[in-house]
C-alpha positions as CSV (number, residue, x, y, z in Angstrom):
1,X,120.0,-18.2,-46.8
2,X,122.4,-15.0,-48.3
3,X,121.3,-12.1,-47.8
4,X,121.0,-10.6,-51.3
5,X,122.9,-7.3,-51.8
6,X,121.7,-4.2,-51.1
7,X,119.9,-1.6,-54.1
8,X,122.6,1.1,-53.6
9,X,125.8,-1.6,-53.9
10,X,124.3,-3.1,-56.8
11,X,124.0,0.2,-58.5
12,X,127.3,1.3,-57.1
13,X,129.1,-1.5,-58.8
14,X,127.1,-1.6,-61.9
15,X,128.3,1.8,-62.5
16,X,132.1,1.3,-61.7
17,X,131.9,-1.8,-63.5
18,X,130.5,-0.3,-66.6
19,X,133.0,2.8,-66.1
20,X,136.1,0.3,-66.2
21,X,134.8,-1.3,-69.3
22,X,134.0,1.7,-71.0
23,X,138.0,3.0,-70.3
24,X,139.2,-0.4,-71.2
25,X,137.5,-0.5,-74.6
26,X,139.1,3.5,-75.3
27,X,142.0,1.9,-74.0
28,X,142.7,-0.6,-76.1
29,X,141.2,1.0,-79.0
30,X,143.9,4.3,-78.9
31,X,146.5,1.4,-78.1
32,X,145.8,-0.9,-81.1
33,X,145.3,2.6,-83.1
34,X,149.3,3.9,-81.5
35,X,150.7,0.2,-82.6
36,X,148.7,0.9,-86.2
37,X,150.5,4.7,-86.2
38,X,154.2,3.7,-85.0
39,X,154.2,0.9,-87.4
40,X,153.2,2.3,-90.4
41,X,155.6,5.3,-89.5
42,X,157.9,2.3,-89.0
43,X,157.4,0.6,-92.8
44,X,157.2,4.0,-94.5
45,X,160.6,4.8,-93.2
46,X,161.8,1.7,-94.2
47,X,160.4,1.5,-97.6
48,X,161.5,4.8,-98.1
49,X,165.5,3.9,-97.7
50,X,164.9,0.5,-99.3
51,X,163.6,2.4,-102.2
52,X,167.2,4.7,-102.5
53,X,169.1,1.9,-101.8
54,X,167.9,0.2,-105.1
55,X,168.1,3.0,-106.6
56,X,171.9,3.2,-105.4
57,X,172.4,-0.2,-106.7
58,X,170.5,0.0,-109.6
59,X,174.1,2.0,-111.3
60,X,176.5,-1.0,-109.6
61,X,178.1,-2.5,-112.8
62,X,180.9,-4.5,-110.3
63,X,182.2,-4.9,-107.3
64,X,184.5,-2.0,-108.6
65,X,182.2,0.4,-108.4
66,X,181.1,-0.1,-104.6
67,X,183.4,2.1,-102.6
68,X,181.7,5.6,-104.0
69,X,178.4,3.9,-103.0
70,X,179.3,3.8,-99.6
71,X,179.3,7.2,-99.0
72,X,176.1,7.0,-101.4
73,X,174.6,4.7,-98.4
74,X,175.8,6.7,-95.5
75,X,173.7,9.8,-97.1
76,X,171.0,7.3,-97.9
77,X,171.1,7.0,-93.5
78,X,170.9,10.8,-92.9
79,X,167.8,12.1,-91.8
80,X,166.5,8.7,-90.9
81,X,166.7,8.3,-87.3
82,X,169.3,5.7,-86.1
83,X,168.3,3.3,-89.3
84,X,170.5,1.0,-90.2
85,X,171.6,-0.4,-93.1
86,X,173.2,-3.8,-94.2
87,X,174.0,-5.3,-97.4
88,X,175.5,-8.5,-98.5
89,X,176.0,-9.9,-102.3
90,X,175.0,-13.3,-103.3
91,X,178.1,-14.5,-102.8
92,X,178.1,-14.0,-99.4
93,X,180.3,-11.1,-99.6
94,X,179.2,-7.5,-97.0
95,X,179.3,-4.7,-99.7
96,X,178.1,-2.8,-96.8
97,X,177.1,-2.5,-92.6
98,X,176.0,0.9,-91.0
99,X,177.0,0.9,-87.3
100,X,174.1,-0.5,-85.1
101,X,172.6,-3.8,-84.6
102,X,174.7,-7.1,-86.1
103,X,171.7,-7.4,-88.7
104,X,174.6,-10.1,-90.4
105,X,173.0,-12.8,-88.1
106,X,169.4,-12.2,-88.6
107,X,170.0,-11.9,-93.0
108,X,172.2,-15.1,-92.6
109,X,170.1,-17.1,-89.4
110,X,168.0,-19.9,-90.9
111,X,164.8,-18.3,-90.0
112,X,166.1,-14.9,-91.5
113,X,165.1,-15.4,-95.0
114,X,161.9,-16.3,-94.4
115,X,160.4,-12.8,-94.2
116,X,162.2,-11.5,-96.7
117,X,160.2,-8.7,-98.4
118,X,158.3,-8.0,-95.7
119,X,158.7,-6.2,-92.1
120,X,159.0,-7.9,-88.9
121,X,160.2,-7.2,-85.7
122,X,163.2,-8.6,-84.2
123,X,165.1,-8.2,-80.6
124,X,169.5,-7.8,-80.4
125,X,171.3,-7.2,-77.2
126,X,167.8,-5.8,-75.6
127,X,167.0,-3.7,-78.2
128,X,163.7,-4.3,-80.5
129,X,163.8,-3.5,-84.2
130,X,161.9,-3.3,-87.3
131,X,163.4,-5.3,-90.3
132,X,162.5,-4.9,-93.8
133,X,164.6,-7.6,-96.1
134,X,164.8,-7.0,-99.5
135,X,166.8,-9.1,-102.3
136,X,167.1,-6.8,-104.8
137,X,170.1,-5.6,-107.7
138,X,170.3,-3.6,-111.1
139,X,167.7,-5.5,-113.2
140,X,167.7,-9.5,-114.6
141,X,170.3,-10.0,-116.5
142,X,173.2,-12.5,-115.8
143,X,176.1,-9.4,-115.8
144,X,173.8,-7.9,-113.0
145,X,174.4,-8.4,-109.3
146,X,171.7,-8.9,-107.1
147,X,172.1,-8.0,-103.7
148,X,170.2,-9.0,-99.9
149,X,168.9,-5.6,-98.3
150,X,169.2,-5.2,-95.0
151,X,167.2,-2.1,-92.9
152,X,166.3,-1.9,-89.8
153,X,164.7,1.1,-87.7
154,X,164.5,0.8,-83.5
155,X,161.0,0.9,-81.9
156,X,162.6,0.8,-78.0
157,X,160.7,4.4,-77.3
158,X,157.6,2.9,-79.5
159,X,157.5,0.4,-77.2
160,X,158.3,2.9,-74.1
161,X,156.0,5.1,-75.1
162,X,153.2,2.3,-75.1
163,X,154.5,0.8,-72.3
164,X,153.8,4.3,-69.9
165,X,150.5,4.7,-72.2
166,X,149.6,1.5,-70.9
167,X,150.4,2.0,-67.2
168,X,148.3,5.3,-67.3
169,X,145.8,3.6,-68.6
170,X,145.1,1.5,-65.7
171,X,145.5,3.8,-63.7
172,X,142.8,5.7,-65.6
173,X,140.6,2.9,-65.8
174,X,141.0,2.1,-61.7
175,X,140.6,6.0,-61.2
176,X,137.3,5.7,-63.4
177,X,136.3,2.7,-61.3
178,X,136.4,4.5,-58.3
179,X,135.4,8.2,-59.0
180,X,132.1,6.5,-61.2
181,X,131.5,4.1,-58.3
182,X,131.8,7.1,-55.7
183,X,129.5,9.2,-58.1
184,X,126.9,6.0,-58.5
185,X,126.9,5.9,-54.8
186,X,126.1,9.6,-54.5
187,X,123.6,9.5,-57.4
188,X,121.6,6.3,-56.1
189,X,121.8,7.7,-52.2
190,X,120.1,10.6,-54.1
191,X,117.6,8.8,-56.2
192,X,116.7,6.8,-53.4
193,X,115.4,9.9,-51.2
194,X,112.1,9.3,-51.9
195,X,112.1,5.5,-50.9
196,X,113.5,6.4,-47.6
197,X,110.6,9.2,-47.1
198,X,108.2,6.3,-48.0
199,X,110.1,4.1,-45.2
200,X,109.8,6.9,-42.6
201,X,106.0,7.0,-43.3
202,X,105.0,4.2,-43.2
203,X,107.4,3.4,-39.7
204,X,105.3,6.2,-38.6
205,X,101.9,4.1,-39.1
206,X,100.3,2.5,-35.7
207,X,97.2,1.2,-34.9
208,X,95.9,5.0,-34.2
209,X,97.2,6.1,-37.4
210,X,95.7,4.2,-40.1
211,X,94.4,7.0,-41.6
212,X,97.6,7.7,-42.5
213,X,98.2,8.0,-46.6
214,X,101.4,8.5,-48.9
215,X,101.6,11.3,-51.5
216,X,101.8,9.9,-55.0
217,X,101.7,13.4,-56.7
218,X,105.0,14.1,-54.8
219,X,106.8,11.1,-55.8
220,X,108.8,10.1,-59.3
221,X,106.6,8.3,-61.9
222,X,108.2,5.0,-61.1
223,X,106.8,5.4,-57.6
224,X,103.0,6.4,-57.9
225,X,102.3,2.5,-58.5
226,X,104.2,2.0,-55.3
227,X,102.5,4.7,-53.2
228,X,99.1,3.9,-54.5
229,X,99.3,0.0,-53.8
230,X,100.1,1.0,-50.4
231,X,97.5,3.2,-50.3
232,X,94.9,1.1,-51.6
233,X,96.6,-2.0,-49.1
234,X,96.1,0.5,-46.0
235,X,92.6,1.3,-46.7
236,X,91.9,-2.7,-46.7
237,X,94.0,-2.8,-43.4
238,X,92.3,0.0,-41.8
239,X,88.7,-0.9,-43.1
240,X,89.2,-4.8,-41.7
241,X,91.1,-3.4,-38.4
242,X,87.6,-1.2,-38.1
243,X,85.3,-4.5,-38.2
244,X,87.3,-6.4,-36.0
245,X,87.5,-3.7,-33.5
246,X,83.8,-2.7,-34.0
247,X,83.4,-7.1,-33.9
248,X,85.0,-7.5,-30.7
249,X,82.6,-5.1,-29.2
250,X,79.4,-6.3,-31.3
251,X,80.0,-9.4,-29.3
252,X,80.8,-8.1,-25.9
253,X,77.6,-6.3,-26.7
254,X,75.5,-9.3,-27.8
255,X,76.7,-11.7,-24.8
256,X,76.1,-8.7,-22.8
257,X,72.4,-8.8,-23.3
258,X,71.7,-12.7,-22.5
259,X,73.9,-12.7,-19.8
260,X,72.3,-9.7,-17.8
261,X,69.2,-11.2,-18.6
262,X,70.4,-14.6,-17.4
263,X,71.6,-12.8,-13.8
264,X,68.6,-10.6,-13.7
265,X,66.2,-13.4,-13.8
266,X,68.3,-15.3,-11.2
267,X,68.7,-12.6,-9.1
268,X,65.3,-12.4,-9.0
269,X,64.3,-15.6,-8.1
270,X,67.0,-15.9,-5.3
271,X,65.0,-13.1,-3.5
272,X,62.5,-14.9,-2.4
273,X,61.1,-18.0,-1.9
274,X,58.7,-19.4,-5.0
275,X,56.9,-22.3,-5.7
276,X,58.0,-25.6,-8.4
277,X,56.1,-23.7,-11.1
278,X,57.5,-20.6,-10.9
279,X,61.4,-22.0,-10.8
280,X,60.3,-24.2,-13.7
281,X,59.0,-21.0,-15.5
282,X,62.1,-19.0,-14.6
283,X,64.2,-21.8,-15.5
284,X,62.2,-22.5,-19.1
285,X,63.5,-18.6,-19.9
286,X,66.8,-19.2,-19.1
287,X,67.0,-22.0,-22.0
288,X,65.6,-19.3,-24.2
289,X,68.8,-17.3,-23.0
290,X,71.1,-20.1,-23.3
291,X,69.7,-21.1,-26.8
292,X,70.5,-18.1,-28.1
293,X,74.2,-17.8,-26.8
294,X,74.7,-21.3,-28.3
295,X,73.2,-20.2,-31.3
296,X,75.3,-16.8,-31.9
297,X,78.3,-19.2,-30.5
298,X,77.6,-21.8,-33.1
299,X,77.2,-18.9,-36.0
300,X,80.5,-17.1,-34.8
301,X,82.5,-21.1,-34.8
302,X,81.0,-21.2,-38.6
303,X,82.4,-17.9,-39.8
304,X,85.9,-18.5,-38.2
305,X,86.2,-21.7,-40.4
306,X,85.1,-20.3,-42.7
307,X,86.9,-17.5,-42.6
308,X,90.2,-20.2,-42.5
309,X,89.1,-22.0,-44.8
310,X,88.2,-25.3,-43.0
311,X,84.5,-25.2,-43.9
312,X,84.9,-27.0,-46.8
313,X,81.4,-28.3,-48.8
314,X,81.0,-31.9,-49.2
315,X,79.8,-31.8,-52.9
316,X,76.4,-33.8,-53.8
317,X,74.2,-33.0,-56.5
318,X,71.6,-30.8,-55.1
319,X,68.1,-30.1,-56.0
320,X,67.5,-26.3,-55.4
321,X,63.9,-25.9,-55.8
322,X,62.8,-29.0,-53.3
323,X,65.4,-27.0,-51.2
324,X,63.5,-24.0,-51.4
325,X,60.3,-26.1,-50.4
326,X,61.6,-27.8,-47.5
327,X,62.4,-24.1,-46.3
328,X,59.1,-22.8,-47.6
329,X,57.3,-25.4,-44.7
330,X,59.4,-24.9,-42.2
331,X,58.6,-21.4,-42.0
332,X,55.1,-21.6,-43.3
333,X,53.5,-21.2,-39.7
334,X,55.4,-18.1,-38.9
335,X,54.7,-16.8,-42.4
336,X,51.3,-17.1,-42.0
337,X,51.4,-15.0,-38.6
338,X,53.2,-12.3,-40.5
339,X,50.5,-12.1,-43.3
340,X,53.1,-13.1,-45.9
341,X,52.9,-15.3,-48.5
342,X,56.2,-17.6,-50.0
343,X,56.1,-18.2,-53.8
344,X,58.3,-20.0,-56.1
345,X,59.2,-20.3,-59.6
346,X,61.7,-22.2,-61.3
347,X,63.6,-25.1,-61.0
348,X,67.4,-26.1,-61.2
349,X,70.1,-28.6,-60.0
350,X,74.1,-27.8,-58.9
351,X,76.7,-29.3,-57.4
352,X,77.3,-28.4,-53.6
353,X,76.7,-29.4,-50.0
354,X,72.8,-29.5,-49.1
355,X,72.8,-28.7,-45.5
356,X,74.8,-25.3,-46.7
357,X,72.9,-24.2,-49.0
358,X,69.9,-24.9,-47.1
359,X,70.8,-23.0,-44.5
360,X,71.7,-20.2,-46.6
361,X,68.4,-20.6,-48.1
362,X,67.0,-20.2,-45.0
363,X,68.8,-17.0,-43.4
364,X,67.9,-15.2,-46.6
365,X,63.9,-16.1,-46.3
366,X,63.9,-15.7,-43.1
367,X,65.1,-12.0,-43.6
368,X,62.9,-11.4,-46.5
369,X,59.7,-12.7,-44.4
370,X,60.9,-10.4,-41.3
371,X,60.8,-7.2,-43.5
372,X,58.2,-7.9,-45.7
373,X,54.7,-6.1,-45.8
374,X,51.6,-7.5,-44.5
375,X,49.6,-9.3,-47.6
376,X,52.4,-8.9,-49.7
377,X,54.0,-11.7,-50.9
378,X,58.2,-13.2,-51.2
379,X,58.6,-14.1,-54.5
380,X,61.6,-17.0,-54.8
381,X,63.0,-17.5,-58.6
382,X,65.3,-19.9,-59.6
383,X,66.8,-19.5,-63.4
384,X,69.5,-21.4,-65.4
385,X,71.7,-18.8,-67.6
386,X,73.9,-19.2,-70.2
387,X,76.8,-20.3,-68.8
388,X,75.2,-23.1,-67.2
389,X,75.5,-20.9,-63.8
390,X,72.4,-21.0,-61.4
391,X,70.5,-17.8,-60.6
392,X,68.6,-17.6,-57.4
393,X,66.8,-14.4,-56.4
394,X,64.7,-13.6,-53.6
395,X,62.5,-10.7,-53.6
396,X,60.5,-9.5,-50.9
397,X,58.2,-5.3,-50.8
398,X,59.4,-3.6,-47.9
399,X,61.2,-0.6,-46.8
400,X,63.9,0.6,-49.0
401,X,67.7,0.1,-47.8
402,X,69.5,3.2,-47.9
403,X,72.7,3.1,-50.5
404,X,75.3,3.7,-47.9
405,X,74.2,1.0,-46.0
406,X,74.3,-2.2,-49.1
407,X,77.7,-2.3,-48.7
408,X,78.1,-3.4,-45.3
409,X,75.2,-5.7,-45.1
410,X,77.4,-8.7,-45.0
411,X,79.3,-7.6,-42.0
412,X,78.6,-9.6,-38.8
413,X,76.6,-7.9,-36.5
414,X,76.0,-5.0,-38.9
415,X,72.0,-3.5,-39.1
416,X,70.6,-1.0,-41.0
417,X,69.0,0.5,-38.3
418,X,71.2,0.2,-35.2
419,X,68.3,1.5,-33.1
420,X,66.6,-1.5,-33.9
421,X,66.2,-3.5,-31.0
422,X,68.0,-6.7,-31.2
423,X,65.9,-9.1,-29.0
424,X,63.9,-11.2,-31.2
425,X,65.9,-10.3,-34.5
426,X,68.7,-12.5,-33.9
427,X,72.9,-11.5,-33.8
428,X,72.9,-10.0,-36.8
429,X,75.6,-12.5,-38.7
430,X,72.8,-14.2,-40.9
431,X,73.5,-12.3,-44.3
432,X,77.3,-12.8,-42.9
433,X,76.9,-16.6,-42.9
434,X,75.3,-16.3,-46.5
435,X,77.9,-14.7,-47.9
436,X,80.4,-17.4,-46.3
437,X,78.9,-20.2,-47.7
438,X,78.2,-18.5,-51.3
439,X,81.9,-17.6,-51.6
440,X,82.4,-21.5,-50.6
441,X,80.9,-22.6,-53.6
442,X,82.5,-20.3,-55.8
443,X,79.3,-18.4,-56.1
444,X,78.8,-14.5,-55.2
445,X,75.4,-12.8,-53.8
446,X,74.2,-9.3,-54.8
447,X,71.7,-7.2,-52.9
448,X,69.6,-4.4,-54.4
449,X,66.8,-2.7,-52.9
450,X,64.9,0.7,-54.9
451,X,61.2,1.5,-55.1
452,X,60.0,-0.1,-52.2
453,X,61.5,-3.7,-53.2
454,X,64.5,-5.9,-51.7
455,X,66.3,-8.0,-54.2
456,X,69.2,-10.5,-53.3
457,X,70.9,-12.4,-55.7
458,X,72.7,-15.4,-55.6
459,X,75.0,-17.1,-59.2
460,X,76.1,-20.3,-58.2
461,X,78.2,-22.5,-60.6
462,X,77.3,-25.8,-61.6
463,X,80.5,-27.4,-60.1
464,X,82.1,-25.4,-57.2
């Protein structure tokens, strides 16, 4: 694939471009305008002899009469620069021919007649000419002779004159070209200053320097957009490469745990000799251990599909309130120990994959019976609004969430409390797996918590 040009050549030949047009369109303007000038110069001096010359012959009676016109004529050529003057009767006959071009061939040439009364140009032994051919004579009657005009005026310096005009203009318009092209260049290199800053920053951003930020009150207007996109795309960066740093060591930290356990326990029993019972015991709290890794293994494999996409719901129409029941008795027993009981209200149907949602069911009651009260109650509703979307909330009295902490309760292996101790609570990545399969279904989950009580919500849409 080309490589497209660069911002600055673009911009470079845009303006030497546009320069050379502009000179070309003066150009030919003040040429056309110089043609207009010379040849209306050129026709007013013609007209201007023509005009005397019938006035000369407007007093020939005969042919008798002719010779004092000649001088007439010659006067007639004074003053006019190198015209020239021919004139021929009717009959054929020259009455009279100034020195200068052989204008007998052009009045006589077929083709000469057929401008007659008007100007046009016209080339003899490398000169060029302007030929005004007139038939004219005293008035109409019969006794009057009527005579073929002849004048001509040369245009070689005209032309000359047009021709250097010409010639300077190129060169004008291929100065233009490359003094606006060199000024372009100069004008983008310095319009560009602040892009290159921006390039320099952000080549100056590493891993240890996301914190890093560009000034948009110190750049141009048409760079603030730019400068706070970048801004706003670096604070993702920095905020995602913060959880997967503070992810890697969540779960060096939660392996950590089982497996110290796990070598503890063995160590332990190595030490000494001990009887069938007490291996099988030892041996029954190692499952515990390994259940746990498989578990937080297992949870981790889900959000990494998830997270590329490869979890994808197998869509069934799903009851959510028998949902909500089957989860209700699976954790009935340990509700009971907790003095807490489950209630729902509501009932609705949507279109998703039932194992999902019912383990997202499940990770949210089973948070909302692990902080909830003794003798107080999780109250479960399940609405259908307008929109034909399903509303799912689960509310639970407990202690209050602090703000700063709502945000972030999605994160894996974030808690609220991190002094909490983790053995017993799970690896912290059930709200995480929530979240993963809500967003799966084109749904999105809230989380409120004021007053003593814990609210999350949960809009799902009819069809994912």
């Amino acid at each position: 694939m080309r490589r497209p040009l660069s911002l600055t050549l673009r911009l470079t030949l845009f303006f030497g471009i546009a320069a050379a047009i502009v000179f070309l369109a003066f150009g030919w303007i003040i040429e056309r305008s110089l043609e207009e000038h010379f040849r209306k110069e050129d026709i007013s001096e013609l007209e201007i002899v023509a005009q005397a010359v019938q006035q000369a012959l407007s007093s020939l009676r005969s042919n008798d009469e002719l010779v004092p016109l000649e001088r007439r004529f010659d006067d007639i050529l004074v003053g006019h620069h190198h015209a020239s003057l021919y004139i021929t009767g009717n009959d054929g006959k020259v009455l009279f021919a100034s020195p200068g071009p052989d204008l007998y061939r052009l009045v006589h040439s077929p083709t000469g007649g057929r401008g007659e009364g008007t100007v046009q140009r016209w080339a003899d032994a490398g000169h060029n000419y302007r030929v005004l051919i007139r038939s004219m004579g005293a008035d109409a009657s019969a006794d009057s002779p009527r005579s073929i005009v002849a004048v001509a005026v040369p245009i070689d310096y005209h032309l000359v004159f047009l021709e250097h005009f010409h010639q300077t203009l190129w060169m004008m318009v291929a100065s233009g070209f490359a003094l606006m092209s060199l000024m372009g260049w100069l004008a983008v290199r310095r319009g560009h200053a602040p892009l290159r800053d921006i390039v320099a920053n952000i080549r100056s951003i590493s891993a240890s320097q996301l914190h890093t930020r560009l000034s948009p009150e110190t750049m141009p207007a048409e760079l603030i957009d730019l400068a706070v996109s970048f801004n706003d795309m670096l604070g993702r960066v920095e905020d995602a490469f913060q959880r997967l740093s503070n992810y890697a060591a969540d779960i060096a930290h939660e392996l950590r745990t089982p497996v110290t356990s796990l070598m503890t326990q063995t160590q332990v029993a190595l030490s000494q000799a001990r009887s069938p019972d007490e291996y099988r015991e030892i041996l029954y709290s190692s499952i515990e251990e390994y259940e746990r890794m498989a578990q937080m293994i297992g949870d981790m494999l889900f959000l990494a599909k998830a997270d590329n996409g490869l979890s994808k719901p197998s869509i069934t129409e799903v009851n959510l309130a028998e949902e909500v029941r089957a989860v209700f008795d699976y954790y009935e027993a340990w509700a009971e120990e907790q003095g807490v009981s489950l209630v729902l209200t509501g009932d609705a149907a949507v279109s998703g994959d039932r194992l999902m949602l019912r383990r997202a069911l499940s990770n949210l009651l089973s948070n909302a019976i692990q902080h909830t009260s003794f003798g107080q109650a999780v109250q479960v509703r399940i609405e259908r609004l307008e929109n034909e979307a399903v509303l799912i909330s689960f509310e639970n009295p407990g202690a209050t969430i602090p703000p700063q902490h709502i945000p972030r309760l999605f994160d894996r292996f974030y808690r609220a409390d991190p002094s909490r101790q983790r053995n017993g609570e799970g690896a912290g990545l059930g709200l995480a797996i929530v979240k993963s399969i809500i967003d799966a279904h084109g749904g999105k989950i809230e989380v409120t918590s004021a007053a003593g009580r814990t609210r999350f919500r949960i809009t799902l849409p009819k069809s994912p």
